[in-house]
Biopython code that builds the backbone (N, CA, C, O; Angstrom):
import numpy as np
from Bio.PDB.StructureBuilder import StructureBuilder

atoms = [
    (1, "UNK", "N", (-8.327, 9.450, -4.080)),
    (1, "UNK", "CA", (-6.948, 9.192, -4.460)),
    (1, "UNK", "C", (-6.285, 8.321, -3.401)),
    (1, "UNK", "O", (-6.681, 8.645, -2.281)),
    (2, "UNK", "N", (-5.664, 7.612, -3.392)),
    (2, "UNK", "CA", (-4.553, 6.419, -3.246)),
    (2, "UNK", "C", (-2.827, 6.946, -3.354)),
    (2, "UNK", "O", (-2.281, 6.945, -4.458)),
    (3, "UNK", "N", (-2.257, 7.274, -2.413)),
    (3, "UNK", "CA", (-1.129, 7.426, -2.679)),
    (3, "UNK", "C", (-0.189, 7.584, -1.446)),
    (3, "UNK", "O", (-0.667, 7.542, -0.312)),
    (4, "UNK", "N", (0.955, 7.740, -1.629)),
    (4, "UNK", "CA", (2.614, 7.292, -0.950)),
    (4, "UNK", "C", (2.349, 9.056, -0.568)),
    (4, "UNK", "O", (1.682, 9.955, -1.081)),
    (5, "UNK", "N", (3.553, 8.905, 0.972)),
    (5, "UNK", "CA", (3.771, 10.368, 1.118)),
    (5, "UNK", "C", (5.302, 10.188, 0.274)),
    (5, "UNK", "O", (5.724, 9.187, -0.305)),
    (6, "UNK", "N", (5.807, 11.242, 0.401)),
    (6, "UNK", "CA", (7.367, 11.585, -0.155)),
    (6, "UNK", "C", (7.890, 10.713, 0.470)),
    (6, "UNK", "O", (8.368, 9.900, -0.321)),
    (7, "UNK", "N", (8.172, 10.264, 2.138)),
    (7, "UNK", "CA", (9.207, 9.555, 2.868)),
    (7, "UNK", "C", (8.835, 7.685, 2.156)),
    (7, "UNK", "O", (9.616, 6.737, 2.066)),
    (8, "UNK", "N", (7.577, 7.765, 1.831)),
    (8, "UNK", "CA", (7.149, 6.293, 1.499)),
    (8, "UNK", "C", (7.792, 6.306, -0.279)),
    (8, "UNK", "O", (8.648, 5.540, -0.721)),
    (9, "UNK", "N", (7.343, 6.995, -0.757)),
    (9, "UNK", "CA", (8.156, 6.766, -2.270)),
    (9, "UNK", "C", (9.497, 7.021, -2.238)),
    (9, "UNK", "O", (10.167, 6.543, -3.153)),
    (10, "UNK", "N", (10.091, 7.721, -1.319)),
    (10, "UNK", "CA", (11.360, 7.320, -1.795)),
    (10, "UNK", "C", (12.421, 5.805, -1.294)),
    (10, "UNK", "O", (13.491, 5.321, -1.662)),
    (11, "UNK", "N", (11.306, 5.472, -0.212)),
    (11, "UNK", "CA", (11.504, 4.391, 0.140)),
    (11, "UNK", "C", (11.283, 2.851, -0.927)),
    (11, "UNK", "O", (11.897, 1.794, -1.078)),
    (12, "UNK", "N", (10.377, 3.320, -1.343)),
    (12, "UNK", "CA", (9.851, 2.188, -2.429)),
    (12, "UNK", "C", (10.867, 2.395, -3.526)),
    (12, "UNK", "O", (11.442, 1.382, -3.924)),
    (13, "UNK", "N", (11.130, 3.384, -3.994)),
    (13, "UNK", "CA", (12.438, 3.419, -5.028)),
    (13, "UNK", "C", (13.405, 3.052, -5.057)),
    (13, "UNK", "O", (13.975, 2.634, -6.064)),
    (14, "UNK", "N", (14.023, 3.134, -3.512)),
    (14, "UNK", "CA", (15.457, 2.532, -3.155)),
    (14, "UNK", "C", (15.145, 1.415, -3.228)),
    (14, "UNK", "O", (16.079, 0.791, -3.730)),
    (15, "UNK", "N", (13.831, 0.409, -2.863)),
    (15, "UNK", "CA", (13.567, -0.804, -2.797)),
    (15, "UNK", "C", (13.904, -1.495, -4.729)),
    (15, "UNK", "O", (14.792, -2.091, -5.338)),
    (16, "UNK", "N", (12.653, -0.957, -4.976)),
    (16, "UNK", "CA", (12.955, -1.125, -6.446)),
    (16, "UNK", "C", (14.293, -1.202, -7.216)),
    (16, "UNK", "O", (14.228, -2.141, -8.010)),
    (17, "UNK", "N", (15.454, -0.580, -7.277)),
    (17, "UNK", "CA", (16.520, 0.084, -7.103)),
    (17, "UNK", "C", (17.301, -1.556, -6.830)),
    (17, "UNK", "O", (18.090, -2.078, -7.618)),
    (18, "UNK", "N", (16.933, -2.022, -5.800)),
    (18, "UNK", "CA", (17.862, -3.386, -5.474)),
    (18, "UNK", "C", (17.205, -4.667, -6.140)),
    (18, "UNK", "O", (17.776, -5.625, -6.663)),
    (19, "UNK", "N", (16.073, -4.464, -6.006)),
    (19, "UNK", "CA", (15.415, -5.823, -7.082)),
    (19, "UNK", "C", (16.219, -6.103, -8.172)),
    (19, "UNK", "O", (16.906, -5.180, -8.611)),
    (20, "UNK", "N", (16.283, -7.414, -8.807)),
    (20, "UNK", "CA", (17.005, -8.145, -10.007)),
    (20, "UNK", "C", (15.858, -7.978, -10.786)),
    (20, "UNK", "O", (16.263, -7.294, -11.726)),
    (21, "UNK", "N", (14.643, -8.198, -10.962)),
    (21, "UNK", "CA", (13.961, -8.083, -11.819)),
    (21, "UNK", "C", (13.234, -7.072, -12.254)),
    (21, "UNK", "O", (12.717, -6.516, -11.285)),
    (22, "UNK", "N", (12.908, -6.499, -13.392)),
    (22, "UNK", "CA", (12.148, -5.696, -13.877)),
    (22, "UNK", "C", (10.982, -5.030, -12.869)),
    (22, "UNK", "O", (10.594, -5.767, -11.962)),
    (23, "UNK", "N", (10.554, -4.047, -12.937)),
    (23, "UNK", "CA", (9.588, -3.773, -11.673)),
    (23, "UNK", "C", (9.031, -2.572, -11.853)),
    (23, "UNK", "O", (9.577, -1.525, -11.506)),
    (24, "UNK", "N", (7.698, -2.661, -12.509)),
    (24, "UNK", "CA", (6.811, -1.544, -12.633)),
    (24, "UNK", "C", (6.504, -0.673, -11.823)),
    (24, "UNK", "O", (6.420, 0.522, -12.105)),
    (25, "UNK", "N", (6.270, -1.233, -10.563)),
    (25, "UNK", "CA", (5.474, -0.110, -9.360)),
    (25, "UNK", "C", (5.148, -0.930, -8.335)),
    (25, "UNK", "O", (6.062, -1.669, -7.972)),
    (26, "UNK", "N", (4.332, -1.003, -7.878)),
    (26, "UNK", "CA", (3.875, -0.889, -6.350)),
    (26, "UNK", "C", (2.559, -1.893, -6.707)),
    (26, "UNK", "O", (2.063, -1.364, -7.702)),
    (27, "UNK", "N", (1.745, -3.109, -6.364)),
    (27, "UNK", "CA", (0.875, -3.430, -5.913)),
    (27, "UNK", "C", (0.213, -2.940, -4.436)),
    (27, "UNK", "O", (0.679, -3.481, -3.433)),
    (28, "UNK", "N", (-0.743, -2.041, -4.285)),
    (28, "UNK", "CA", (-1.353, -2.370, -3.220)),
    (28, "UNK", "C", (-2.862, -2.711, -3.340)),
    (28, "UNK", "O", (-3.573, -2.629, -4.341)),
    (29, "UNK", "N", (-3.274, -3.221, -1.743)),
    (29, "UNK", "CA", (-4.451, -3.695, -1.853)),
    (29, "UNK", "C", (-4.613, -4.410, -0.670)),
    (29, "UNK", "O", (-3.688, -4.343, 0.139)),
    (30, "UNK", "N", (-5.778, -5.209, -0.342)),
    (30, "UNK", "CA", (-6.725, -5.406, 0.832)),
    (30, "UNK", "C", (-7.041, -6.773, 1.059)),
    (30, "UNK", "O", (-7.892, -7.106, 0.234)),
    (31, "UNK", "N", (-6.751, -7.661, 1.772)),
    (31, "UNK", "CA", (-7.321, -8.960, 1.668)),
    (31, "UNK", "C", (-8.175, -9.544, 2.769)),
    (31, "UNK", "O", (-8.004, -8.814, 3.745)),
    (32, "UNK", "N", (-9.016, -10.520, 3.073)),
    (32, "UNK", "CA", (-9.374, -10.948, 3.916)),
    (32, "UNK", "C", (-8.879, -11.759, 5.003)),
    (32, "UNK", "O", (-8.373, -12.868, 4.834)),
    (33, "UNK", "N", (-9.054, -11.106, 6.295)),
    (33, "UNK", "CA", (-8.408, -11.769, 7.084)),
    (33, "UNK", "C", (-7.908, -10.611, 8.210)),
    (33, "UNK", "O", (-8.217, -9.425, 8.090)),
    (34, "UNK", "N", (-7.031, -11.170, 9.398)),
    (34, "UNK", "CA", (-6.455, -10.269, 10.319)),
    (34, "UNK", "C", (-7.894, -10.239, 11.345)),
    (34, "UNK", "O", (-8.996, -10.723, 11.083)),
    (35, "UNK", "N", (-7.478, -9.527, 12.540)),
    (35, "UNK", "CA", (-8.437, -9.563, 13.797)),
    (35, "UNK", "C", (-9.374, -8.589, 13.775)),
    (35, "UNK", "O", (-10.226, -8.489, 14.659)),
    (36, "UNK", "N", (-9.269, -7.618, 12.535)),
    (36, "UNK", "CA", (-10.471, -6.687, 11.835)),
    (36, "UNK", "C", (-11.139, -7.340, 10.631)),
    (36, "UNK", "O", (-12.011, -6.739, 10.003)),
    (37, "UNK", "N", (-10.752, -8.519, 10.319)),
    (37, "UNK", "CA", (-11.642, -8.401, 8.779)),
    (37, "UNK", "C", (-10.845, -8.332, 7.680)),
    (37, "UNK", "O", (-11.048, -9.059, 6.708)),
    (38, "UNK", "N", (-9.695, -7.302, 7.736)),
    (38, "UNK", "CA", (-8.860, -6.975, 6.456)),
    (38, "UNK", "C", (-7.433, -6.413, 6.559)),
    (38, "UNK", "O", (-7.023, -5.433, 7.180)),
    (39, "UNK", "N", (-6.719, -7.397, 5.698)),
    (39, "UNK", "CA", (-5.397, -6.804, 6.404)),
    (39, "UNK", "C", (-4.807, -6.058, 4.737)),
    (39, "UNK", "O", (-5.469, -6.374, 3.749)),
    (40, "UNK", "N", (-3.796, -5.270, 4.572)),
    (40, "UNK", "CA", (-3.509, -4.277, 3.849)),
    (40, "UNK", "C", (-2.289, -5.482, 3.094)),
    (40, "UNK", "O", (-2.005, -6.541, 3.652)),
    (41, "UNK", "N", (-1.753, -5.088, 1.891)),
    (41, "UNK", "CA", (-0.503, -5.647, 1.181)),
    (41, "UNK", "C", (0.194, -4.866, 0.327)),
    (41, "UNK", "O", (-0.388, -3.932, -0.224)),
    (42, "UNK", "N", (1.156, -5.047, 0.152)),
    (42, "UNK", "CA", (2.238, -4.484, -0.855)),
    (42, "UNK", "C", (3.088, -5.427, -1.355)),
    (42, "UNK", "O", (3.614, -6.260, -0.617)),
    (43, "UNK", "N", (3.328, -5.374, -2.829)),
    (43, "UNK", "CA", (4.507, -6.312, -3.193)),
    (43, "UNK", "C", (4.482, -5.898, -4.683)),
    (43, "UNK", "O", (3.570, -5.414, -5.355)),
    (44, "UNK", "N", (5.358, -6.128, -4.903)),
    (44, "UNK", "CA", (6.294, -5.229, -5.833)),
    (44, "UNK", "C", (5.459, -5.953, -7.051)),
    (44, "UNK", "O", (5.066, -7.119, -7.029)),
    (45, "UNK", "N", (5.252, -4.890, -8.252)),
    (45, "UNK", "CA", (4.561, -5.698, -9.364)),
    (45, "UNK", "C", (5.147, -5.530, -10.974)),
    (45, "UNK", "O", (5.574, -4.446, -11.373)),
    (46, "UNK", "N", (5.108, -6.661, -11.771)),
    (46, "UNK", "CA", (6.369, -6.129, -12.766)),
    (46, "UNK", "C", (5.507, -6.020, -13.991)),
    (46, "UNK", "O", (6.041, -6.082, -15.099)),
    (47, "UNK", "N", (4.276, -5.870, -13.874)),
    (47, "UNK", "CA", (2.950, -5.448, -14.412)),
    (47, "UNK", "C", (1.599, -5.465, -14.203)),
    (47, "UNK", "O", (1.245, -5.936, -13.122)),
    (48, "UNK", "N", (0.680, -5.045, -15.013)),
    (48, "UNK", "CA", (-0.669, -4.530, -14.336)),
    (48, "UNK", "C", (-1.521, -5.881, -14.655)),
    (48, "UNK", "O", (-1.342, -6.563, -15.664)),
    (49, "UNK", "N", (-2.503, -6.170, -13.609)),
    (49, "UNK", "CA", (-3.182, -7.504, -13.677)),
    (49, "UNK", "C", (-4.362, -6.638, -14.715)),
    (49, "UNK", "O", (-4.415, -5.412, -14.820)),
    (50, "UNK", "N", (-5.044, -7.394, -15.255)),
    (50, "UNK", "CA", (-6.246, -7.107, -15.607)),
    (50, "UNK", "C", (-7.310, -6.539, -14.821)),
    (50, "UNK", "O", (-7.720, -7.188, -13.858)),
    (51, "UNK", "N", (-7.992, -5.030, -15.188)),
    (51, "UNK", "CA", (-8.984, -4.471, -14.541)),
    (51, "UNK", "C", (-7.651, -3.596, -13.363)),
    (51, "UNK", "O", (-8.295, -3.044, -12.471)),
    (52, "UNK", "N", (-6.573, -3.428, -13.220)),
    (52, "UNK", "CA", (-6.150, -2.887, -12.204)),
    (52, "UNK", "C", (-6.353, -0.921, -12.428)),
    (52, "UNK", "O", (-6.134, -0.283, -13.458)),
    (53, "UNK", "N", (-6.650, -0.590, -11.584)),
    (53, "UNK", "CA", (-6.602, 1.184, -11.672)),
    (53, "UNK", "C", (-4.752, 1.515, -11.321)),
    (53, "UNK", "O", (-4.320, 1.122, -10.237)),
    (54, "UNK", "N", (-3.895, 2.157, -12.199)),
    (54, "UNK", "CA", (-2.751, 2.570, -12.654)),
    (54, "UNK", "C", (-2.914, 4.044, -11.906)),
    (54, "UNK", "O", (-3.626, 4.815, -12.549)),
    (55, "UNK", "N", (-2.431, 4.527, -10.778)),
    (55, "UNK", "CA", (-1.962, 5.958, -10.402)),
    (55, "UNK", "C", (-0.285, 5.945, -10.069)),
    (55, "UNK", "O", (0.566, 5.087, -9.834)),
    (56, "UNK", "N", (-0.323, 6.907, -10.151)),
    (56, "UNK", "CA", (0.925, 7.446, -10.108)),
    (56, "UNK", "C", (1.132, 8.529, -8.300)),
    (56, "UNK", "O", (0.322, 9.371, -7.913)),
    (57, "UNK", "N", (2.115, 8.212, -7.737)),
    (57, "UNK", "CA", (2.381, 9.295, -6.360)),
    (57, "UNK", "C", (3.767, 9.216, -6.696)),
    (57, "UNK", "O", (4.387, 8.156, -6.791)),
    (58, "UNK", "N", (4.185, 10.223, -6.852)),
    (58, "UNK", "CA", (5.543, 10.895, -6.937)),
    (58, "UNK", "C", (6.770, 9.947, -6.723)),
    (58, "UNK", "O", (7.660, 9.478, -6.013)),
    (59, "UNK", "N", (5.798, 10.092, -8.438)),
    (59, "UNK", "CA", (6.933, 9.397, -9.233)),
    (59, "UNK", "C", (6.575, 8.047, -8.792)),
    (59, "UNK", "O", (7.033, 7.825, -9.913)),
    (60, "UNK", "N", (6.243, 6.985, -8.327)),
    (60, "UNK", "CA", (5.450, 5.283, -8.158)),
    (60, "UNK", "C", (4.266, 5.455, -8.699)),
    (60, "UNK", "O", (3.382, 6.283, -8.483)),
    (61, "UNK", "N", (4.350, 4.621, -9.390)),
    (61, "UNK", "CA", (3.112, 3.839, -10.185)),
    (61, "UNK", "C", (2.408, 2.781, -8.819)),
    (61, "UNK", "O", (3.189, 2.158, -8.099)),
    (62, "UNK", "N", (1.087, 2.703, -8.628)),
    (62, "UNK", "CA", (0.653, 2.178, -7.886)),
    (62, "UNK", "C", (-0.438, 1.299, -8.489)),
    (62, "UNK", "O", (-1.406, 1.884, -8.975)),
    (63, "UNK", "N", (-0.406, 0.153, -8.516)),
    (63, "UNK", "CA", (-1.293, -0.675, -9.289)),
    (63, "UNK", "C", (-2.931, -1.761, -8.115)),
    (63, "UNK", "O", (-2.892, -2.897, -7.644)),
    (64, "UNK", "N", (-3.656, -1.096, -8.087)),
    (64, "UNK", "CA", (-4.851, -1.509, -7.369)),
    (64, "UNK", "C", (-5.713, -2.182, -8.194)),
    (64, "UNK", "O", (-5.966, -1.789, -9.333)),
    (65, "UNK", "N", (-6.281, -3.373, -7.599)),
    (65, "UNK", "CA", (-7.386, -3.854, -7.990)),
    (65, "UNK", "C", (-8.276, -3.466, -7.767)),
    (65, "UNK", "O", (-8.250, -2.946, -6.652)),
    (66, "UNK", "N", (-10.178, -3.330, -8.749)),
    (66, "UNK", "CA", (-11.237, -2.705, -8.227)),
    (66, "UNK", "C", (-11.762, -2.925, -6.561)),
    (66, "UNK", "O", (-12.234, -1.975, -5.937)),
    (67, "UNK", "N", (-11.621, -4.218, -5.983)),
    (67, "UNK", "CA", (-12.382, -4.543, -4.998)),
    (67, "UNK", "C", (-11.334, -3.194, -3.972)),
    (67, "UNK", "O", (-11.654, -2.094, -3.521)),
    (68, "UNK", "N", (-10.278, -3.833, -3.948)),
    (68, "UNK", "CA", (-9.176, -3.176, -2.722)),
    (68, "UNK", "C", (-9.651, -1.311, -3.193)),
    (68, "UNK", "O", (-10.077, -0.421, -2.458)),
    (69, "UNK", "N", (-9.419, -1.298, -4.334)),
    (69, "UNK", "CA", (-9.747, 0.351, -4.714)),
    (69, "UNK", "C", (-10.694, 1.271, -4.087)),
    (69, "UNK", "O", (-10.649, 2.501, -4.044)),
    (70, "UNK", "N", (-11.823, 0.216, -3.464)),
    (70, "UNK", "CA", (-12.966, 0.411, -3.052)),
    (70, "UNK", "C", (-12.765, 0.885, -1.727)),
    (70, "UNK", "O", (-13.113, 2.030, -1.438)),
    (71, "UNK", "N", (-12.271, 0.176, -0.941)),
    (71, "UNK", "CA", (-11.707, 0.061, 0.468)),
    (71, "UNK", "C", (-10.579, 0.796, 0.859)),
    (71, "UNK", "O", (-10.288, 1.195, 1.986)),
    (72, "UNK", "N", (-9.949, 0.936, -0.250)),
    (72, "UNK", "CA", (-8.645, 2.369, -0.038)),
    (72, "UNK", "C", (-8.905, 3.767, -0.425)),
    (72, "UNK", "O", (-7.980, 4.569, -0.302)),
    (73, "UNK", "N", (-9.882, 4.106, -0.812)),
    (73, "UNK", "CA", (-10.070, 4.984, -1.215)),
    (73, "UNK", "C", (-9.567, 6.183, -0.299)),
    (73, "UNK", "O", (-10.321, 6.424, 0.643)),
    (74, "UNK", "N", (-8.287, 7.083, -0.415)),
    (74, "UNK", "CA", (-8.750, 8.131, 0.257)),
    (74, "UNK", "C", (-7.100, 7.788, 1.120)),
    (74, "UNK", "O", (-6.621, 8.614, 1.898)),
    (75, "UNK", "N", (-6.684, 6.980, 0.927)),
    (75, "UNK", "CA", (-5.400, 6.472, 2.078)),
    (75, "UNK", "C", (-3.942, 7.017, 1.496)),
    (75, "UNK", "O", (-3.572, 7.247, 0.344)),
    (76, "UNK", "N", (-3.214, 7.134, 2.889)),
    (76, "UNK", "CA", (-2.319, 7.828, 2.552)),
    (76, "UNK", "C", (-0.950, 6.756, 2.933)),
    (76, "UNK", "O", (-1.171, 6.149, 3.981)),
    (77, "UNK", "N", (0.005, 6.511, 2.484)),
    (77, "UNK", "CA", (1.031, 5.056, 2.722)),
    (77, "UNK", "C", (2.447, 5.919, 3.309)),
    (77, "UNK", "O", (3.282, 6.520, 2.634)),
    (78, "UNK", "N", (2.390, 5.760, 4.671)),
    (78, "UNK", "CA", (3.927, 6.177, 4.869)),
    (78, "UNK", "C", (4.207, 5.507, 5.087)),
    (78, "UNK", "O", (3.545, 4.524, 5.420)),
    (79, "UNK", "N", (5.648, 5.628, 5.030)),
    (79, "UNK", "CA", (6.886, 4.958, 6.176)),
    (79, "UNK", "C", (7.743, 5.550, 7.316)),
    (79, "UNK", "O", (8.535, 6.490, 7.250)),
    (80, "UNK", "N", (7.379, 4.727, 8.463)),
    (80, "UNK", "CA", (8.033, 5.271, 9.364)),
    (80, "UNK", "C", (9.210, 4.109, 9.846)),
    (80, "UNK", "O", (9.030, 2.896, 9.747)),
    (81, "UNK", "N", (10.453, 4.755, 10.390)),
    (81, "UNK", "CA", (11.060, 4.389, 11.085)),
    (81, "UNK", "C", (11.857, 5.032, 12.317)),
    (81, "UNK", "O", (12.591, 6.016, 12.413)),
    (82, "UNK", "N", (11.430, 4.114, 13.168)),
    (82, "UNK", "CA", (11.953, 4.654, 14.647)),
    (82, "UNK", "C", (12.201, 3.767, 15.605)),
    (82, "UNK", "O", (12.055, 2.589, 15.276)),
    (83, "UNK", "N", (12.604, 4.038, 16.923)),
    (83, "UNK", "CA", (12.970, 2.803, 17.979)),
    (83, "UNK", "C", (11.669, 1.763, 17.762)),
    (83, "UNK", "O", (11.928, 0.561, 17.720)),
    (84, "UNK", "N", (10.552, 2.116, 17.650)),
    (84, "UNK", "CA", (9.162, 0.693, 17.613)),
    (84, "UNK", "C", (9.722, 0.090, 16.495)),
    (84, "UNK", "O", (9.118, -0.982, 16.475)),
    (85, "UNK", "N", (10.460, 0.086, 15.583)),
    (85, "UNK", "CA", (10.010, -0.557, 14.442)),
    (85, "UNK", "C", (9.806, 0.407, 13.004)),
    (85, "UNK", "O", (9.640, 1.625, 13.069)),
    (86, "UNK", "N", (9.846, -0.317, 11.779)),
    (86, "UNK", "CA", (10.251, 0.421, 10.534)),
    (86, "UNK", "C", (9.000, 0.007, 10.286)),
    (86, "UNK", "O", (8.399, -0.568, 11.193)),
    (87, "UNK", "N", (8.313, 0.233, 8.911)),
    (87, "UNK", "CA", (7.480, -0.030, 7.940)),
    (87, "UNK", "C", (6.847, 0.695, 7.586)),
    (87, "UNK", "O", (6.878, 1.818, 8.091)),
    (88, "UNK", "N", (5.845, 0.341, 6.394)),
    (88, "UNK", "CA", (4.895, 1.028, 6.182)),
    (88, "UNK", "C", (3.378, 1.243, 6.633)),
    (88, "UNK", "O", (2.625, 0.271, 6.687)),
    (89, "UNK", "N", (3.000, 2.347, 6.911)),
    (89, "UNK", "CA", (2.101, 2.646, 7.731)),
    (89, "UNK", "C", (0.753, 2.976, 7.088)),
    (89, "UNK", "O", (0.851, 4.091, 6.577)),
    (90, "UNK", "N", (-0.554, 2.421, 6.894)),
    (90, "UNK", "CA", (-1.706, 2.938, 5.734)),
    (90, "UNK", "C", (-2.784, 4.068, 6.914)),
    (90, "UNK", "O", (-3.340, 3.781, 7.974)),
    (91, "UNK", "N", (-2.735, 5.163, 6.267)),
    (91, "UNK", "CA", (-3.745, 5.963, 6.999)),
    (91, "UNK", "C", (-5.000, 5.962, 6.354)),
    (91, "UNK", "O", (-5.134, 6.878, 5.542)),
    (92, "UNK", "N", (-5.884, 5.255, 6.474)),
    (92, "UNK", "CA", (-7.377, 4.805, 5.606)),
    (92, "UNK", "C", (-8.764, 5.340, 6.385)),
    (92, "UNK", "O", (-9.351, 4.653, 7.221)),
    (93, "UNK", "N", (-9.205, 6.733, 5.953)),
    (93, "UNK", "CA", (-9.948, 7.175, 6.297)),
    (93, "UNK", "C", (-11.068, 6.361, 6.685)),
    (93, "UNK", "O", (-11.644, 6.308, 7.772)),
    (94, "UNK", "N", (-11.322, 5.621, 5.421)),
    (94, "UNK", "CA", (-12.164, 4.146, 5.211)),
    (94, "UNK", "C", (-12.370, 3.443, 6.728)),
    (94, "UNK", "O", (-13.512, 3.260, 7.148)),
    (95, "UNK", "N", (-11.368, 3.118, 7.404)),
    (95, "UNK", "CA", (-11.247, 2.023, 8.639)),
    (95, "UNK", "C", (-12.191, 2.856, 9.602)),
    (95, "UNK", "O", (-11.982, 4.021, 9.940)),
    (96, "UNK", "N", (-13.191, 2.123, 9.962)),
    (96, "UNK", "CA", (-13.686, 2.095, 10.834)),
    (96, "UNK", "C", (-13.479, 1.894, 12.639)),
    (96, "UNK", "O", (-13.895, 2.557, 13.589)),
    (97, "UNK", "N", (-12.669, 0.700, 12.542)),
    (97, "UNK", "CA", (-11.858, -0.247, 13.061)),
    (97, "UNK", "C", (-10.253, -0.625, 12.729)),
    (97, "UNK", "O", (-9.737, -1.021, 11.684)),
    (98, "UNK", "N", (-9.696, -0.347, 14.007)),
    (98, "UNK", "CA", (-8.475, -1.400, 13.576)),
    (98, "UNK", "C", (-8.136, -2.275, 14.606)),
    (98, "UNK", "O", (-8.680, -2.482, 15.690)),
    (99, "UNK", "N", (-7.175, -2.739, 14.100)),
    (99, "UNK", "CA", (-6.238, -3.581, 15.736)),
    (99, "UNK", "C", (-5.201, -3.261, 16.248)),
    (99, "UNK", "O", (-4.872, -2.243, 15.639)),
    (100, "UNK", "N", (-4.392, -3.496, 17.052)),
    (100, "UNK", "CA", (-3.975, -3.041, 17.753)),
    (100, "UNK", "C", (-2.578, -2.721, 17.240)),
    (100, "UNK", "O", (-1.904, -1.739, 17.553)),
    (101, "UNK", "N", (-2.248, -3.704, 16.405)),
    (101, "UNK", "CA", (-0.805, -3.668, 15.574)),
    (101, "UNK", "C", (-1.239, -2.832, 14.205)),
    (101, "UNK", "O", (-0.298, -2.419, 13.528)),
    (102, "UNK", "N", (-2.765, -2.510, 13.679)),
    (102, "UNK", "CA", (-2.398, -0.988, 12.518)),
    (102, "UNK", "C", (-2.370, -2.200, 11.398)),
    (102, "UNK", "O", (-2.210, -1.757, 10.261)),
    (103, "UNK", "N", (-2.499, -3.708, 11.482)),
    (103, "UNK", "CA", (-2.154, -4.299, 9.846)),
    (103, "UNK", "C", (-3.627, -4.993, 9.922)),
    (103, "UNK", "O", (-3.868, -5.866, 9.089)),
    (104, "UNK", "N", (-4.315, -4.756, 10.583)),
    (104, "UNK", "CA", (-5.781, -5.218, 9.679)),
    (104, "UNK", "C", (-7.133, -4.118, 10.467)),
    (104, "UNK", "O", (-7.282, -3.733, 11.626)),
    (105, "UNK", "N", (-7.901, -3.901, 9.256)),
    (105, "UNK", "CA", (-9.283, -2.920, 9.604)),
    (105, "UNK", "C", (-10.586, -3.302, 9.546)),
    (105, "UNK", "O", (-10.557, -4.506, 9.290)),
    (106, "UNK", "N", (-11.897, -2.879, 9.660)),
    (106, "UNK", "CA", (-12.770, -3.240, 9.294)),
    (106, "UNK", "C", (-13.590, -1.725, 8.576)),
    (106, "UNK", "O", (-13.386, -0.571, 8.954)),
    (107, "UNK", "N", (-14.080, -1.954, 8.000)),
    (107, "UNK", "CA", (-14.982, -0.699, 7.422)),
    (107, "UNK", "C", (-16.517, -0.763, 7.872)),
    (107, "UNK", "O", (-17.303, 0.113, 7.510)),
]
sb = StructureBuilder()
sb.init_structure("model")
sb.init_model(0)
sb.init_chain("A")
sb.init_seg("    ")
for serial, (resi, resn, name, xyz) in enumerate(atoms, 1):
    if name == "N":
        sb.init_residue(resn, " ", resi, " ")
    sb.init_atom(name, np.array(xyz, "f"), 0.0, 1.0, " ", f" {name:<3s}", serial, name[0])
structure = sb.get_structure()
């Protein structure tokens, strides 16, 4: 499973919430690149691409592609904010490796 803690979905809602456009859920997923190999993404999606796996975390729809699905398996998406800095944070059992800034892994 793939999913938001409580502090991360309700964050994504308020987000959603201010968008002008229509807005299904949550894209996440994995791309190539960063000083591990793979850096993590989110961006808002106002429907499901073809082949995407559709879950749901309380109350967000989370829309993954097979490859990234592969590589997230098992991760948990908070958000923190504090004096370092706000964002969202991926806890990916998966990572083998990371760097030093937490936005790219290797498996």
């Amino acid at each position: 499973m793939i999913g938001l803690s409580e502090n991360a979905a309700t964050k994504v809602v308020e987000l959603i919430e201010t968008r002008p456009n229509e807005t299904q859920g949550l894209r996440v997923g994995v791309r190539g690149g960063g000083c591990s190999g793979f850096t993590y993404f989110l961006e808002f999606a106002e429907e499901a691409n073809k082949g995407d796996r559709e879950l749901e975390s309380h109350g967000v729809t989370l829309f993954i592609d097979p490859k990234s699905y592969l590589y997230l398996m098992g991760t948990e998406i908070d958000f923190v904010d504090g004096l370092g800095g706000s964002g969202f944070k991926f806890t990916n059992p998966n990572a083998r490796r990371t760097c030093g800034c937490g936005e790219s892994f290797s498996v």
